[in-house]
N, C-alpha and C positions, 0 to 999 in steps of 0.2 A: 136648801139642802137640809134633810130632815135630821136631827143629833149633831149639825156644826155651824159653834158659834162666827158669825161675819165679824166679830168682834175681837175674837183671837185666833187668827191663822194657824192653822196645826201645825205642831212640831212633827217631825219625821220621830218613827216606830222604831221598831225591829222589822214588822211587817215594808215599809218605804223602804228603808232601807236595804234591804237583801233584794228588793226588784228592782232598785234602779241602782245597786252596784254590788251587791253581796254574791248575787249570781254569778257574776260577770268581771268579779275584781277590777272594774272598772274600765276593762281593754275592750277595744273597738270591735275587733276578730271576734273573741269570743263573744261578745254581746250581737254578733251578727248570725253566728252557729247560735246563740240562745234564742231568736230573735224566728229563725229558721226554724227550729224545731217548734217551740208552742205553738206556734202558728200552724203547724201539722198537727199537733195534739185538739187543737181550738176546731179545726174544721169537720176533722175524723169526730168530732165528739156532734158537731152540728148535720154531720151526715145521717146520723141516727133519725134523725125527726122526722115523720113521716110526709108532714102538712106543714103551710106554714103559720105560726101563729099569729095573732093579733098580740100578743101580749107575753111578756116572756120573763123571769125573771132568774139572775145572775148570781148566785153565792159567793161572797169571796172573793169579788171581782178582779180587785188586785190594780191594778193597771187599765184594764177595761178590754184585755183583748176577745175575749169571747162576745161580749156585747159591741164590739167591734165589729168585728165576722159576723155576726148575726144581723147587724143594722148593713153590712153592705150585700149582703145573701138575700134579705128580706126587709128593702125598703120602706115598707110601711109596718113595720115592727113596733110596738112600745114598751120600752125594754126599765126595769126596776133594777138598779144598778146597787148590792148590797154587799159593804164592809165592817169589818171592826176596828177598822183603821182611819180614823178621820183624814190623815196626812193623803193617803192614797183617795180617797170619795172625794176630796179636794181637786186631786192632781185628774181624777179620772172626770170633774167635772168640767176642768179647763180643757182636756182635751175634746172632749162631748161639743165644746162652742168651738173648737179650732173645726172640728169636722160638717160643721155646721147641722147638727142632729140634736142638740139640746132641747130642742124640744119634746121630743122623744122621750127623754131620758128623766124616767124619776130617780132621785141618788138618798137613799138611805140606810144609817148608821144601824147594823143590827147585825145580833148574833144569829150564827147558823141553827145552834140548839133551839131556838125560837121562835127566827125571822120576826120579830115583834115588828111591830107599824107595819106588816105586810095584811090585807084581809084575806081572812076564809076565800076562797074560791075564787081569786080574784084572777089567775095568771093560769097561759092554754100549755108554757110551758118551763120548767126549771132546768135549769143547767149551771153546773159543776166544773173549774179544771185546777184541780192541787189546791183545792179548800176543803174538803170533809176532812183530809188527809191530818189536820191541824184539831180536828175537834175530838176535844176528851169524851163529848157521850153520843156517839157516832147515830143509834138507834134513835135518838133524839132530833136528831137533824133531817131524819130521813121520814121520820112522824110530822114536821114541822114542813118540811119538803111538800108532803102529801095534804097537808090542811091547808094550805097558800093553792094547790090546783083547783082548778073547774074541775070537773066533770070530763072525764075524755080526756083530761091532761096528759102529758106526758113529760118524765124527768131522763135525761143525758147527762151523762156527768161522764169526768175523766181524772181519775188518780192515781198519784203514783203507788207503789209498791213497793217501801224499803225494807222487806222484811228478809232478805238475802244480805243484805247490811248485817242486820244481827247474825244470822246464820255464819257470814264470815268470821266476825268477831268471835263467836263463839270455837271458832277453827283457831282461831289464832291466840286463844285463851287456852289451846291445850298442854298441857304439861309437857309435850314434848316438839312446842314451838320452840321457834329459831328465836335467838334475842330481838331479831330485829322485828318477829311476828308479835314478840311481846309487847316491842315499843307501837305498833301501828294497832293492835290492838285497843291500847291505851288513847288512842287518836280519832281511831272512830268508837271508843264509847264516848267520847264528850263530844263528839256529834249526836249519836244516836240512844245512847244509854238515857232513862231516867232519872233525872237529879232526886227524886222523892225515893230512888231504891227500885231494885230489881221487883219487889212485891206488888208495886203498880204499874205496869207495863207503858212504856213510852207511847203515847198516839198515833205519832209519826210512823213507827215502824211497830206495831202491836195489833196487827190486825192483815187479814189477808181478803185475799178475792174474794172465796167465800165467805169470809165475816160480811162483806158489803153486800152480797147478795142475799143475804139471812135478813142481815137488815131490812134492805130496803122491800121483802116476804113479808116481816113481820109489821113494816107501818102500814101496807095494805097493797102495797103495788101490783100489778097482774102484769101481764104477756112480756119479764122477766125475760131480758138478754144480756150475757156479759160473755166479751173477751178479754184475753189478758193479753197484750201486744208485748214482745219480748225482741229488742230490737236494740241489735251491738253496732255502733256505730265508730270510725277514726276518730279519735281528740287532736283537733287542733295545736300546735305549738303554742308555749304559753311560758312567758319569761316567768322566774320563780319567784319575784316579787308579786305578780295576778297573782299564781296558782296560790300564796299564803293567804291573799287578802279575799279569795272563794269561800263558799261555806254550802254545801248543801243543802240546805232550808235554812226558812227565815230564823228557827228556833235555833240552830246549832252556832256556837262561832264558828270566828274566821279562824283559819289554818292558823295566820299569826301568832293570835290571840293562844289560842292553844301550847302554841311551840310555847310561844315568850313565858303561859303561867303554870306548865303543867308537865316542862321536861327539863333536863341539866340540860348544861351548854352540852357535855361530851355525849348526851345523846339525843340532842339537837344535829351533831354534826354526822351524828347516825345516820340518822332518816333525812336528812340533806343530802349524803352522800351517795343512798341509796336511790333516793328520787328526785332530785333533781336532773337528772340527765331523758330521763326519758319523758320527763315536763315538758322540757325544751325541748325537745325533738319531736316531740308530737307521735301520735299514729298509734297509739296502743288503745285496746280496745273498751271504749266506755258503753254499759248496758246501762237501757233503759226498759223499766217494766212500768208498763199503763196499764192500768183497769179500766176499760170501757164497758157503763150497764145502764142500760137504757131500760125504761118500764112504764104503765099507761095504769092511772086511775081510772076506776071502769065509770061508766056513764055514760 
């Protein structure tokens, strides 16, 4: 496996860590609704592709579920399986031998703005699910995207869209929010706000649908298709010990983590008060925004 040492087993990330419990606070329920949805996001993203490829290769793989889906869609796939997370290339390699596909599968350490160790024109197709989303020079990725395809390639990707995140926050930054708007305000800017100051906009939530289709216009892409899937879904009941130890992306902390360094007890018991009840009861409505855009280098 290309970028890890057999010599020092990888320590778990930020990146490990928020997919194999940060999503999910570690409860069985909710990692089964997580488990349910990507796997809709993974397929919807692989229905895009016209043909099937010989050769495919994965951003940000994460866990491996798109090159998952893509090796049981398309059995004779060979699929380049790439992270910045050695702990996850590790975990995504032992699962490649549980599935009996390692063959298949080349696993290397590289950034998206780069893809370094990937060659020129080597791959018929790229695919993306909640990794561009994470990279600070977006334009870059999608140049890098475009030099790794053949000729005829094609790229699918699928991202979130937290840019309503911010737009909330900035509602509840108004002068004539409720105190308790003040405090939750405060809660999801240390999710979503940037630690470097509002003058460099967070990655995570600093860009929209058309940013990613400008982009991927400007590294050269053609016959250019994107939806944005806007889809409210029931939350699950979730005791209030999970719903602390969640965190919306791998970058954000845990709710915890947050309470414990970043509010008094008296209004800790604020935002307990006010939310915990409807944690545990479940059924209030969680939206989710995907960007799906698919596009063909010409040849």
């Amino acid at each position: 496996m290309e970028g890890i040492s057999a010599r020092h087993p990888p320590v778990d990330d930020c990146w490990s860590s928020w997919l194999n419990h940060g999503r999910d606070g570690g409860n069985a329920v909710v990692r089964a609704h997580v488990a349910a949805q990507t796997a809709a996001f993974a397929q919807k993203l692989l229905n895009r592709v016209q043909a099937p490829p010989a050769t495919m290769l994965d951003i940000g793989s994460g866990d491996g579920l798109v090159a998952w889906a893509a090796l049981s869609r398309w059995p004779g796939v060979e699929v380049t399986i790439t992270d910045i997370s050695p702990a996850l290339l590790a975990q995504a390699q032992t699962e490649a031998a549980r599935r009996g596909v390692a063959a298949q599968c080349r696993f290397v350490r590289a950034n998206a703005q780069s893809l370094e160790a990937v060659a020129d024109s080597s791959q018929e197709l790229v695919t993306s699910r909640s990794a561009l989303a994470y990279v600070e020079d977006k334009p870059a990725a999608f140049r890098a995207a475009f030099r790794v395809l053949k000729a005829g390639g094609m790229i699918s990707i699928a991202e979130p869209l937290f840019r309503e995140q911010m737009l909330s926050m900035n509602a509840w930054q108004d002068g004539s929010a409720s105190p308790l708007g003040a405090l939750l305000y405060r809660w999801k800017a240390a999710q979503f706000a940037n630690p470097c100051g509002a003058a460099q906009p967070n990655p995570v939530s600093g860009y929209t649908e058309q940013d990613l289709f400008s982009f991927a216009s400007q590294a050269g892409f053609q016959d250019l298709h994107l939806e944005l899937h806007v889809d409210e879904r029931k939350a699950p009941p979730r005791d209030w010990k999970t719903f602390c130890a969640m965190s919306p992306h791998p970058l954000a902390p845990s709710s915890a983590e947050i309470l414990a360094t970043r509010f008094s007890p008296a209004e800790r018991q604020i935002l307990e008060a006010a939310l915990r009840p409807s944690v545990e009861s479940g059924g209030f409505g969680i939206t989710s925004r995907i960007i799906y855009l698919c596009g063909r280098k010409a040849g």
